[in-house]
C-alpha positions in Angstrom: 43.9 -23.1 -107.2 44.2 -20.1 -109.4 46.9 -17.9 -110.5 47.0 -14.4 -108.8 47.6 -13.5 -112.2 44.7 -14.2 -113.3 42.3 -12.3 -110.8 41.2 -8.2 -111.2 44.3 -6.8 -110.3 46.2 -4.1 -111.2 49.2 -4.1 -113.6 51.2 -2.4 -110.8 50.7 -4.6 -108.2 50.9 -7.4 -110.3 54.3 -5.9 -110.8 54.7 -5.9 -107.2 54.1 -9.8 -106.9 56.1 -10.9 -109.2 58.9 -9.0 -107.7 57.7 -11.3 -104.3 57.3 -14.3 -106.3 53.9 -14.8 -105.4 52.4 -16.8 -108.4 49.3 -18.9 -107.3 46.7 -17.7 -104.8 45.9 -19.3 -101.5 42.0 -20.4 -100.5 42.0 -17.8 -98.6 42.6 -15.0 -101.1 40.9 -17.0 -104.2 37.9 -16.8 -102.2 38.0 -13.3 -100.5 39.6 -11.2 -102.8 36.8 -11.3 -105.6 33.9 -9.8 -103.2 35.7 -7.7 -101.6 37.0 -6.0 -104.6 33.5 -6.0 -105.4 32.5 -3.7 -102.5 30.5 -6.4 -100.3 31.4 -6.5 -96.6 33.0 -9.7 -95.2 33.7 -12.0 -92.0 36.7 -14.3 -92.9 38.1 -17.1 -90.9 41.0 -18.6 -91.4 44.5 -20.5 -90.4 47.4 -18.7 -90.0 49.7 -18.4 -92.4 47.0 -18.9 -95.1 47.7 -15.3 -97.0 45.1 -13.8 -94.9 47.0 -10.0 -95.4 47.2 -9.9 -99.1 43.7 -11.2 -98.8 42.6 -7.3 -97.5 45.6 -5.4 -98.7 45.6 -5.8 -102.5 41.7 -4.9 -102.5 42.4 -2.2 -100.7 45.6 -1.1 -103.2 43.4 -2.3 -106.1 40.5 0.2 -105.5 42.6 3.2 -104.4 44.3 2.9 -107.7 41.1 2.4 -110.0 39.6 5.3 -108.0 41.5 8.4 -107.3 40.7 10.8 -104.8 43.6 13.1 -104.3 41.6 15.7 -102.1 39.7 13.3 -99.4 41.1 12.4 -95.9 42.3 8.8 -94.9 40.9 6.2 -97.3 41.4 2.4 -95.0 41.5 2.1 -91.8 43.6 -1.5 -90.8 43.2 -2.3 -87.0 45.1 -4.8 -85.2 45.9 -6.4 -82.1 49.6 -5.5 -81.2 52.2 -4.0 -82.1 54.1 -6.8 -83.4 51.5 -8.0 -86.3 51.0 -3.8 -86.8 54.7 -3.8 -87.6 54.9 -6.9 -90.0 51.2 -5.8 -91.6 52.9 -2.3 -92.3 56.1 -3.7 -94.1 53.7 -6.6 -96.1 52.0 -3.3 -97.2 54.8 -1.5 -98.2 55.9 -4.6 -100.3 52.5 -4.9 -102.4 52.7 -1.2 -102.5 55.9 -1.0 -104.0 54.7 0.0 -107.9 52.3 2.6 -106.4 52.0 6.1 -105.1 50.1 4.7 -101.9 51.7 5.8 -98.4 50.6 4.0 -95.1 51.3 5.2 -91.4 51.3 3.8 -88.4 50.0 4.5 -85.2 50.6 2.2 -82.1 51.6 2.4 -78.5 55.4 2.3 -77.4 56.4 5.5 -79.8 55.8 9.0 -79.0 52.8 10.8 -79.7 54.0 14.2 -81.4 55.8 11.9 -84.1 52.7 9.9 -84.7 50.4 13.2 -84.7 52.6 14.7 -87.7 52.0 11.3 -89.4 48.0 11.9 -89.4 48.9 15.3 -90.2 50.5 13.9 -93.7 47.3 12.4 -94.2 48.1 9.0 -95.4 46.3 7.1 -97.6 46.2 4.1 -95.6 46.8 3.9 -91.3 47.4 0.8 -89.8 47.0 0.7 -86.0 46.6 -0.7 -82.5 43.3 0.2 -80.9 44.1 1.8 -77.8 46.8 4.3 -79.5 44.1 4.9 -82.3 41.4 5.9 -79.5 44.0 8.4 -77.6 44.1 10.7 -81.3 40.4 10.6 -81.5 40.0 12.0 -78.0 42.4 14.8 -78.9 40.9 15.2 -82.0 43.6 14.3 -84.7 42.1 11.8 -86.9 39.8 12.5 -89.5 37.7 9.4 -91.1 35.0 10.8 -92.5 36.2 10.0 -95.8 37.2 6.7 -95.3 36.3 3.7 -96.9 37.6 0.8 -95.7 37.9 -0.5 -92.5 39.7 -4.2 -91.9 39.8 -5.6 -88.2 42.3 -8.2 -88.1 42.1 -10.5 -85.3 39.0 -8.9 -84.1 38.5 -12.1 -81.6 41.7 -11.4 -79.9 41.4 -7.4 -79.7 38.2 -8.9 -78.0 39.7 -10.9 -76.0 42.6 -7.7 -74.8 39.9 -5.9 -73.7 39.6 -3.4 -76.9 35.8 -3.9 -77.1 35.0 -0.4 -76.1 37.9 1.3 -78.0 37.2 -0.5 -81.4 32.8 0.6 -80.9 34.4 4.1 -80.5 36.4 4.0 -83.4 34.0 2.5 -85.5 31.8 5.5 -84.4 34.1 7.8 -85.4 34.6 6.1 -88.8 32.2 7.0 -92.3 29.3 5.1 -91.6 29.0 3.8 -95.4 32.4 2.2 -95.3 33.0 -1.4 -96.3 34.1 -3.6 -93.4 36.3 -6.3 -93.5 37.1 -8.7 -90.9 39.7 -11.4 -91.1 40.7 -13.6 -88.2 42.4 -17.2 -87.8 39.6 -17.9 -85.5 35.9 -16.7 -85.0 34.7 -18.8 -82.2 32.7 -17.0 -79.7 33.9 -17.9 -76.2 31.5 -16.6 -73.7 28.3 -14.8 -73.6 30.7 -11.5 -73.3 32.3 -12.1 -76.3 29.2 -13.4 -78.5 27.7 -10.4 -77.7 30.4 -8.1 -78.5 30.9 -9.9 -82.2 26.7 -9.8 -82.7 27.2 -6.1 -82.1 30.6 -5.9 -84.7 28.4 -7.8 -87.0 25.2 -5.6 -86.5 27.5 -2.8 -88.3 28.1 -5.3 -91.9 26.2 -4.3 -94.4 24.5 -8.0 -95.4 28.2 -9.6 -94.9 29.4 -12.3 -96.5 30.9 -14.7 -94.4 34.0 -17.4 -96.0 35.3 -20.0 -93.9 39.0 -21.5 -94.9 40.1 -24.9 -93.0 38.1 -24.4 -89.7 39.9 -24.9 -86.6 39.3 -28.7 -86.0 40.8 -29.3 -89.4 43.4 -26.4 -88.9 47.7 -28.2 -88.7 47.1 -31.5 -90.4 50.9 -31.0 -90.8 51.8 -30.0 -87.8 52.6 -33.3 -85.3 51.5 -32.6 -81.6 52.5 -34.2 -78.6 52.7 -34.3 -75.3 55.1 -34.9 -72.2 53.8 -35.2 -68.6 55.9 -33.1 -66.1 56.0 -32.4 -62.5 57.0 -29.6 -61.6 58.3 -26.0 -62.8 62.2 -28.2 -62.8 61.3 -30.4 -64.4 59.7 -28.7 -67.5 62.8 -27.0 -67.7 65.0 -29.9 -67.7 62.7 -31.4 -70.3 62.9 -28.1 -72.5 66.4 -28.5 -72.9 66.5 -32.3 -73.3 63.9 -31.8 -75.9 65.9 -29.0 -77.3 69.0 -31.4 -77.6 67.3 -34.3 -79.2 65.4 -32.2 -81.8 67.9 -29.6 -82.1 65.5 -27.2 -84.5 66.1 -24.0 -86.3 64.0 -22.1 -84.9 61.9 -22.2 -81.6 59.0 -20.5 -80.3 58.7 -22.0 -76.4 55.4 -20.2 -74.6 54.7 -19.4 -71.4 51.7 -17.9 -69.0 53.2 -15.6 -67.6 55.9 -12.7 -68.1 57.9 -13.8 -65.1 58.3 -17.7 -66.4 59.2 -15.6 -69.7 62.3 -14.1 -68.2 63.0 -17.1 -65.6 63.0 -19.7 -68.7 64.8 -17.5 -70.6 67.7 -16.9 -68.1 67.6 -20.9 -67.7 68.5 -21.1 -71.3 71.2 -18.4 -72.2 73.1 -20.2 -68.9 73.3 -23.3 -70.5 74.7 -20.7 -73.5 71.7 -21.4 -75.8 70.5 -18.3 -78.2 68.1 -17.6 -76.2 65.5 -14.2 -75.2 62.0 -13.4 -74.3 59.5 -11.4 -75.2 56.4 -9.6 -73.3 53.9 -7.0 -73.2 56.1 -5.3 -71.0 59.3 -4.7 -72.7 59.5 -1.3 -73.9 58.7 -1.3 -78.0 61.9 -0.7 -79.4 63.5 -3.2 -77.2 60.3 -6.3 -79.2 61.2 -5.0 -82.5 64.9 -5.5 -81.6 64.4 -9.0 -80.2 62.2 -9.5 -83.1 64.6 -8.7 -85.9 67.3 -10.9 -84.1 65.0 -14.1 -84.7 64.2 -13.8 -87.8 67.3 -13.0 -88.7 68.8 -16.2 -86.4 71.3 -14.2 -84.0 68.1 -15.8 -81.2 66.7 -18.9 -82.4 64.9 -19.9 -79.3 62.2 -17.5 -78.3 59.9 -17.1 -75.1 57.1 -15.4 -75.2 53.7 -14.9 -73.8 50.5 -15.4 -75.7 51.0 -11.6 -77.2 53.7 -13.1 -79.5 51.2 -16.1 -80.9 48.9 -14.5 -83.2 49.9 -13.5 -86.8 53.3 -13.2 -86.4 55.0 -14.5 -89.6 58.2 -16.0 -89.1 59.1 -18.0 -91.3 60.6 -21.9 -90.6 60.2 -22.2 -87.2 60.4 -26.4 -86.6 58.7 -26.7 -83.3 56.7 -25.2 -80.4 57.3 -26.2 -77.3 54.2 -24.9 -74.9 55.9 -24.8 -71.1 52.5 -24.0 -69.7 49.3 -24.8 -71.4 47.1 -22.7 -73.6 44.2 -20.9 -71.7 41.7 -21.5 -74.4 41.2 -23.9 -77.9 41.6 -21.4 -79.7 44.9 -19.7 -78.0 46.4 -23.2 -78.3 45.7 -23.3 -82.1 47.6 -19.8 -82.6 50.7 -21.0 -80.7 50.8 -24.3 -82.7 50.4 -21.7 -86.0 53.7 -20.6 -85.5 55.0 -23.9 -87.1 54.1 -25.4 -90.1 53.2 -22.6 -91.3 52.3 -22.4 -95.4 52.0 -26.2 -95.9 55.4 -27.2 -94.4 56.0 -30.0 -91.4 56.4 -28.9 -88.1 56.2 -30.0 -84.6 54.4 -29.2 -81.2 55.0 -29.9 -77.9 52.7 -29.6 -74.5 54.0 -29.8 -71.3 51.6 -31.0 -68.9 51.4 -30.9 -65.0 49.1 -32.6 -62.6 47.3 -28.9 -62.6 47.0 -28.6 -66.2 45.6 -32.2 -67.5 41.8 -31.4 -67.3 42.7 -28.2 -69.1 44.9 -30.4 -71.9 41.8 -32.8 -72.0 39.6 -29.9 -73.2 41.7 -28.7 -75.8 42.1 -32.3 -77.1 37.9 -32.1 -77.4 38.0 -29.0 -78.7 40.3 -29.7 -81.6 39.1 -33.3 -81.8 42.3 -35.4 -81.2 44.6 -36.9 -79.1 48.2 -35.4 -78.5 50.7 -38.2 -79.0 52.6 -39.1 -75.9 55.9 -39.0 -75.4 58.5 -39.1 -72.8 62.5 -38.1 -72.9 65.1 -40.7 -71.7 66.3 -40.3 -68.0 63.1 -37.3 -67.5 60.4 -39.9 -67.1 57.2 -37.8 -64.6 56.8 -39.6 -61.6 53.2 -38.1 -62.6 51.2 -40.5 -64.7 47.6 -39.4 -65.0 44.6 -38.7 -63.2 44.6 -41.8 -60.8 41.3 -40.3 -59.5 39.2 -41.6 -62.2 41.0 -45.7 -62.2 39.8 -45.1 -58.2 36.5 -43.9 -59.0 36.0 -46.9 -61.1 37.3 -48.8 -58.9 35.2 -47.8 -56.2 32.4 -47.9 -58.4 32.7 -51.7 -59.3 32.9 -52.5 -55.8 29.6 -50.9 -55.1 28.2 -52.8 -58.0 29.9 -55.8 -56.6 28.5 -55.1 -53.6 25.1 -54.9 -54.7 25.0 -57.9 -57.1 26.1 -59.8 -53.6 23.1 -57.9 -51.3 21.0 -58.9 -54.0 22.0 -62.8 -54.8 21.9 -62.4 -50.5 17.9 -61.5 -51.0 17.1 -63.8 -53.2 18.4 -66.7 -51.2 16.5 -65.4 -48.1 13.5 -65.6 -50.2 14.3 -68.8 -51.4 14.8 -70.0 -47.6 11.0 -68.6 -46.5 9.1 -71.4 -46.8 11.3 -73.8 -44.8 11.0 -70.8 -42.0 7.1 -71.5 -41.9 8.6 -75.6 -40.2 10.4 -73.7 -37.8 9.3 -73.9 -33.5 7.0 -71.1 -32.1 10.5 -70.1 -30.4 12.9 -69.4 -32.8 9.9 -67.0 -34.8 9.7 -65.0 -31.4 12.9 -64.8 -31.3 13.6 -63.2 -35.0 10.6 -61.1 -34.8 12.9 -59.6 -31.9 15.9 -58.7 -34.5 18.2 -61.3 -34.2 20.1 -60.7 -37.3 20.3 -64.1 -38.4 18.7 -63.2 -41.8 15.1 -64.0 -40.8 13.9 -61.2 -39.9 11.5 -61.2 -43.1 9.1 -63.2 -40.7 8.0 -60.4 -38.5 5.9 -59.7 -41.7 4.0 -62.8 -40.7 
């Protein structure tokens, strides 16, 4: 691994991460950082918490600063998902920025409009931004990107997977068309023909990209120990959250759920039995997530509930375990919750939940990362629910059939063994078997 030190850089933001104490470079941006300050267009994929940021930031700092141009309009574009990992990207900008003259604004939903049109108005040198926000300024005209040169999509699978497909072609449209494009994502699977077609269509706009591939996801958490714990009903993953809670008692906890209202129910389960406890959801207002976000970095929360909009590039740092009340809807949705922990080399722990309704589900993410979940169970909390008992009955069933048909067969091959001692029998009995008697000679009607 080299030393950051030693790659293109400038002196200034070589200033800047030293300040940071950020001496040796990840895979990640020992492998990206070099063609991309080179100009070529790239598709990167990898884990979280593998410097995947800097990896787009300091060659977007690097040529700003080695190239001047005081006079032209917005120079990067840097799209993401939510407003969560806008937020953090903004502030890891700011930090790398530090030394330098470069401004960056941002433009997301939750905030008013007439603020964020006076920030396009300062034309800064650098916006970073949600996609449907972004595509409410273009309608009205603000934005001007026909002198920009840059544009990064972070997390372009998951703005896929939000929806933002249209909104991110239209930007793109109204983006220079001899930009560079960068795209950085923790995962770049292609789930459904929707989606492959919408990323062939991203990728039809690279210019001959160069595509890097850091720890795919099968190989992604090698320090991160998952289990499981069978459950069997809604109470009961609740009374196992807070046993599990108890037992580990962690710093820091990210516990997910499906939906926004087991969000707030699970919360409110908590902060009774007077645990730090709060939620978080796509629909609390803005300032309200940045609030609750603060708190838990900071430690006044350390258990947070969230939905799947908190799981991707969020970087907190030492969370010790996940708990996942309801189960991922995807592979690739389970590998960002789990991302949360264990994060930048460090131990950390996960743990699955799992209902009678959600075991198929668990058994495809198990083949999709290619391993088994450890089980486990909590003392006094044992699931009355032990498995699908439908596949010991199918077996079951089927080795009585085989059983079955071994004896039907071993039954055949007496009767054919028995024939020629039927030729001895009296004209009597044969009439009477050629009438169906049942007695197992009615192979002689043949004669």
């Amino acid at each position: 691994m080299s030393l950051l030190k030693d790659l293109p850089l400038h002196k200034q933001l070589l200033k800047a991460l030293e300040k940071l104490s950020f001496n040796e470079a990840t895979t990640v941006q020992e492998k990206a950082i070099p063609p991309a300050l080179a100009g070529k267009d790239l598709m990167v994929s990898a884990q979280t918490g593998s410097g995947k940021t800097a990896a787009f930031i300091l060659p977007i700092l690097e040529r700003m600063l080695a190239q001047e141009v005081p006079n032209s309009g917005t120079r990067a574009l840097i799209l993401l998902p939510t407003r969560e990992l806008a937020l953090q990207t903004k502030k890891h900008f700011e930090q790398l920025a530090t030394f330098t003259y470069i401004k960056c604004g941002l433009i997301i939903g939750g905030e008013a409009f007439k603020h964020q049109v006076a920030t396009l108005r300062k034309n800064p040198e650098v916006l970073i931004a949600t996609p449907g926000r972004l595509v409410e300024h273009i309608e009205r005209g603000t934005p001007d990107f026909s002198d920009l040169e840059i544009l990064v999509l972070d997390e372009a699978d998951r703005m896929l997977d939000m929806g933002f497909a249209i909104d991110m072609h239209t930007i793109g449209e109204s983006c220079n068309k001899q930009r560079q494009n960068l795209l950085f994502s923790a995962t770049l699977s292609q789930k459904g023909k929707g989606q492959h077609k919408e990323l062939g269509r991203i990728k039809a706009t690279f210019k001959d990209p160069e595509f890097i591939e850091v720890d795919s996801h099968r190989q992604q958490h090698r320090q991160i120990t998952q289990q499981l714990i069978l459950a069997d009903d809604k109470k009961h993953k609740e009374a196992l959250v807070s046993a599990l809670l108890e037992e580990e008692q962690p710093g820091k906890v990210f516990i997910f759920c499906k939906t926004r209202q087991q969000c707030e129910q699970l919360s409110n389960v908590l902060r009774y039995k007077k645990l730090k406890a709060n939620c978080i959801h796509g629909e609390i207002p803005q300032s309200e997530r940045k609030q609750i976000m603060n708190q838990f970095r900071q430690g006044t929360v350390n258990i947070l509930v969230a939905t799947d909009l908190a799981a991707r590039g969020l970087d907190i740092h030492d969370v010790d375990l996940v708990i996942n009340f309801s189960i991922a809807q995807s592979g690739d949705d389970h590998v960002h919750r789990v991302g949360r922990t264990g994060r930048a080399g460090k131990e950390g722990k996960a743990v699955t939940l799992i209902d009678s309704n959600e075991w198929n589900q668990m058994s495809s993410i198990e083949r999709y990362l290619k391993m088994r979940f450890e089980h486990r169970t909590l003392k006094g909390l044992k699931a009355k629910y032990t498995g699908p008992k439908v596949v010991k009955k199918s077996g079951k069933a089927a080795g009585s059939k085989k059983k079955k048909n071994n004896q039907s067969t071993a039954k055949t091959k007496k009767t054919k063994h028995i024939q020629p001692k039927a030729k001895k029998t009296r004209t009597s009995n044969i009439n009477k078997t050629q009438t169906g008697s049942g007695d197992g000679f009615d192979v002689l009607r043949k004669k």
